[in-house]
N, C-alpha and C positions, 0 to 999 in steps of 0.2 A: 504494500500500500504506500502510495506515495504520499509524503506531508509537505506543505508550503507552510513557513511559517513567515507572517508580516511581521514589522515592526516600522518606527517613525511615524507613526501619526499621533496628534494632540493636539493643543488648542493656539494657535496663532493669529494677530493680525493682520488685519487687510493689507497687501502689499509685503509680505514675507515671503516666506522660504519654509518649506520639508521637503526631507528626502525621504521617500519609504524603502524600505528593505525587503525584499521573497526570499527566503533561504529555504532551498527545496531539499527533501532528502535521497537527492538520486540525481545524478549529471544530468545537467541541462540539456546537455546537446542531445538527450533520447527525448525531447517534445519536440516537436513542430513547430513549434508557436508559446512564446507568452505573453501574457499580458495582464493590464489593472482593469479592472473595473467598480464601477462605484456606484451607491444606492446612496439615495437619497430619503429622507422621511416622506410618505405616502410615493414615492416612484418609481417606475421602474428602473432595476441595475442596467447600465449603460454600458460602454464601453469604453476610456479615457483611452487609454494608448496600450498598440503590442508591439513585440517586435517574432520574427521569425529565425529561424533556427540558423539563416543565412545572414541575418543581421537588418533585416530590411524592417523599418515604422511606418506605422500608420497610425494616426491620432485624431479624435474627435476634435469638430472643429471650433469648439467651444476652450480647447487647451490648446489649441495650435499656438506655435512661439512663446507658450510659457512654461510646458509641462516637457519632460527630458525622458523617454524612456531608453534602458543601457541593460548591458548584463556584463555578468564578472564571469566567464565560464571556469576558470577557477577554482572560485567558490563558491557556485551552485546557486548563485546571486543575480535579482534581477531588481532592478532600482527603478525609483519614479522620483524625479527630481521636480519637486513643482515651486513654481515665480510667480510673483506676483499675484499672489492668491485671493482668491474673492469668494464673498460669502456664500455665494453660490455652487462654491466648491465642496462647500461641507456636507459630509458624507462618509456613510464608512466605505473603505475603498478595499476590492476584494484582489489579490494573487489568483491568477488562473494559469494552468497550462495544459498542451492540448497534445496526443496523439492523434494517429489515427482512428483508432477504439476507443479512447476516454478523455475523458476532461475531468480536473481536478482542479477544486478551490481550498483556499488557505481560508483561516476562519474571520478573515478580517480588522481592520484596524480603521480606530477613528479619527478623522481630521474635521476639525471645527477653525471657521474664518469668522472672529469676530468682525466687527465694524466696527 
């Protein structure tokens, strides 16, 4: 069974900075695909940003030019660097990654943007 475990999110101001953390338990390079996603109170989880097993991003365009997705292959790590953050960001944001057969989610981590 594979685990994602988040870390990096809390409570920060409008116009800051977090980095989030995925630390998976099993080498990256056997998903296809990872990426964050985020839920919002009453919404639907969305999609913020993934990257591919190749290195290639793709981002919602509500985070375009603020939000950084990367991975450390490494250390089994995959980062969301978010700028200049807006309340509208708040949300707990989920670690996902994907084979062919499965998709796996980490249990999530909360980021609040005050004003």
């Amino acid at each position: 069974q594979v685990q994602l475990v988040e870390s990096g999110g809390g409570l920060v101001q409008a116009g800051g900075s977090l980095r989030l953390s995925c630390a998976a338990s099993r080498s990256i390079f056997t998903f296809g695909a990872m990426g964050w996603y985020r839920q919002a109170p009453g919404k639907q989880r969305e999609l913020v940003a993934r990257i591919s097993s190749g290195g290639s991003t793709n981002y919602a365009d509500s985070v375009k030019g603020r939000f950084t997705i990367s991975r450390d292959n490494a250390k089994n790590t995959v980062y969301l660097q978010m700028s200049s953050l807006k309340p509208e960001d708040t949300a707990v944001y989920y670690c996902n990654a994907q084979t062919l057969w499965d998709d796996y989610w980490g249990q999530g981590t909360q980021v609040t943007v005050s004003s």
